[in-house]
N, C-alpha and C positions, 0 to 999 in steps of 0.2 A: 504494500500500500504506500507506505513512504517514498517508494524507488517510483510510484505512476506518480505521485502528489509532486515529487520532485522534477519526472519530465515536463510535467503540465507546466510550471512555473517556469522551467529555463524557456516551453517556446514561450509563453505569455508575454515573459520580460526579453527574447531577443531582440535585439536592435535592428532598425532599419536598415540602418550601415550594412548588415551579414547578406542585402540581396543588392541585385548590379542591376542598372540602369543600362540597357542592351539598345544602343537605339540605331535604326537604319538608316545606310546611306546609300544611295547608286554607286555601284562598281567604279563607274567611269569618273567617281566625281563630279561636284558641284561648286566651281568658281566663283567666288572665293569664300563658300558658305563652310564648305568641304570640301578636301583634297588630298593628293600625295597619298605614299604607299599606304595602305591600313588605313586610309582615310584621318589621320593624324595631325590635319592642318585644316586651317579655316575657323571663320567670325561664329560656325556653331560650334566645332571645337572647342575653342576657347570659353564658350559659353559654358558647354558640359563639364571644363574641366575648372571651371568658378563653380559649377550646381555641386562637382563631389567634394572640392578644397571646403564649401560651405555647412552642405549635408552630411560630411563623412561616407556619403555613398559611392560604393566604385561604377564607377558607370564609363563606358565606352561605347566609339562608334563602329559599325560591323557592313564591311561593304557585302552589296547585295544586289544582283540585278532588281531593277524594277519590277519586273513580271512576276518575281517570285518575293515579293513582299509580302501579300498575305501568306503564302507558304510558309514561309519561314516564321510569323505570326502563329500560324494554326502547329508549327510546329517545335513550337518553344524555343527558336534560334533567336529573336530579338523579342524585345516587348515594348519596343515604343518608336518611334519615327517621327521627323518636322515634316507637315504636309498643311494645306488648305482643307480647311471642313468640307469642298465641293470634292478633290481628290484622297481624302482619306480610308486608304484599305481598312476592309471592317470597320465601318461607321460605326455601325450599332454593339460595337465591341469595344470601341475605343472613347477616354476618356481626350478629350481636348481644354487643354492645360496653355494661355494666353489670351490675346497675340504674343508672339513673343517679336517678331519684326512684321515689318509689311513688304512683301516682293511685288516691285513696281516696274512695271516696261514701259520706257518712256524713249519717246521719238529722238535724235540726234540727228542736225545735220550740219553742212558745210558750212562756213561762213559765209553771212549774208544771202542764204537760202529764206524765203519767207511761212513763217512758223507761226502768223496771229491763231490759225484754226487749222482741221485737218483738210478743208475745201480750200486752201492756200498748197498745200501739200503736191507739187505735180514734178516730173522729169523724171527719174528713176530711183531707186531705194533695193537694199540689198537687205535679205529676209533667210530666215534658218529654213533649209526646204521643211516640208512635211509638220513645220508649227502651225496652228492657229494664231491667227492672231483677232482683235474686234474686227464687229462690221464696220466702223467707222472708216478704217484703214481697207478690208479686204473690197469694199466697192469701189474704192480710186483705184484698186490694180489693174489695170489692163485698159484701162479709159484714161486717166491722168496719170497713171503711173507704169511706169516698165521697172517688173521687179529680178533683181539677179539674186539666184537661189545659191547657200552654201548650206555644206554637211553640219555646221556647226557654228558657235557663236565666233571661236577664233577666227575663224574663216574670215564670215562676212567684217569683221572689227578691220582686217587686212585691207578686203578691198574697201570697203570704206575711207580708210585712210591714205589708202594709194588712189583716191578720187577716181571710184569706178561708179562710183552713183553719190547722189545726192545726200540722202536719208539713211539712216538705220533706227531701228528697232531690237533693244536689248534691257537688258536687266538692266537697270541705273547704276547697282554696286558693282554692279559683274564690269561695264565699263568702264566705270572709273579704276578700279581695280587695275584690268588690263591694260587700260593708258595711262596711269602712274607707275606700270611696272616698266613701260616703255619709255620714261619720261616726258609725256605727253599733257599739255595742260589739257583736261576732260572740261574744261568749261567751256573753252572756243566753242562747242558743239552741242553743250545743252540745250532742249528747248525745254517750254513748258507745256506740251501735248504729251498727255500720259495715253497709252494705250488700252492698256487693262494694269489694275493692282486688288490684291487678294491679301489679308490676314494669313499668317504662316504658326500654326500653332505647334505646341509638340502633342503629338497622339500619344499614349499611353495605355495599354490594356485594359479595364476595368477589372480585372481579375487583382490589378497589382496596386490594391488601395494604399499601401505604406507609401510607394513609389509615388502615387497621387498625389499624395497628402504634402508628402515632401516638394514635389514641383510645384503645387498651389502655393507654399510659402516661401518658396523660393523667389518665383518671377512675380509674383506680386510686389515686392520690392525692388526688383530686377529690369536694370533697362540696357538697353546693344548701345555703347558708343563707336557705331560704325565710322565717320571719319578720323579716330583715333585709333581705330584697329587696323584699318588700309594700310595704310605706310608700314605697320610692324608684320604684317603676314609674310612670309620667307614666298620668295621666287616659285612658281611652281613649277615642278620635274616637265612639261611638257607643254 
């Protein structure tokens, strides 16, 4: 009797600390949210590893293709991931814990390109193939605008800057990011035409209520000082 009264008591009083914060990331990484091998760099990195210096919880990030997110959910390899409430694997399973930032794609173009509206917007513009982007932007393609398609966000940054079109359409962070690693002022190019922006929360399992508890009191206090994390993220491998 003593030896069951005594296990009930050690789990009762185990500590939060004793479970890990498992959260997913794409394989491929995420510039400059997450990156580099094991996903070990980036402004959510550094986030997670202020959430375990604070909580005492070990928590790491676990690269993952996309596709196999909820898998790896349904099968006990992560238990939480940063996504928008629109794109969160297992909604109904998962606890959402912020905002914690807001991911914003907003318009860039040349100097002295005209940016009052997106009906100002015309010549050419250079787009990730196979993204979505608003209606606001996809009904000038092909009527006011000639769009040049790349595999990826580095891509089009490239010709954009080697003036092969007017416009682009990227992350806000993800560009300045990559034009400060180029030594590039990102300002010449900002407009104020946002495309689309979404709420970026961290998903959570519902199963993992200690885990819950701890990130409510965490980021409720917690805020990203993204312009003073840019400049300190190391070079990325590629």
């Amino acid at each position: 009797m003593r030896v069951v009264l005594f296990i009930i008591t050690v789990f009762w009083f185990f500590p939060v600390s004793s479970q890990t914060l498992q959260v997913m990331g794409s394989n491929e990484g995420f510039l400059p949210f997450y990156y580099g091998k094991g996903l070990n760099e980036g402004i959510l990195v550094d986030v997670i590893k202020d959430f375990s210096m604070e909580t005492g919880i070990e928590a790491q990030f676990r690269p993952m293709a996309r596709k196999r997110q909820v898998w790896a959910l349904q099968r006990g390899l992560a238990n939480a991931v940063f996504a928008s409430p629109l794109w969160m694997p297992l909604p109904d399973q998962m606890h959402a814990v912020g905002p914690v930032l807001t991911w914003r794609d907003r318009v860039f173009a040349q100097p002295g390109m005209p940016t009052d509206s997106f009906d100002d917007v015309s010549g050419s513009i250079c787009l990730r193939r196979w993204f979505i982007y608003s209606d606001q932007l996809e009904r000038r393609i092909g009527t006011h605008l000639v769009c040049h398609d790349g595999y990826n966000t580095q891509q089009i940054l490239l010709m954009f800057l080697r003036k092969r079109c007017d416009y682009i359409v990227m992350n806000e962070t993800e560009f300045r990011f990559l034009t400060l690693m180029g030594g590039i002022d990102p300002e010449r190019y900002r407009t104020e035409l946002i495309d689309s922006e979404w709420p970026v929360y961290l998903g959570i399992l519902k199963t993992e209520t200690a885990l819950i508890e701890a990130a409510e009191g965490f980021f409720s206090n917690y805020s990203i000082d993204v312009e003073a994390l840019l400049p300190e993220l190391p070079r990325p491998d590629r």
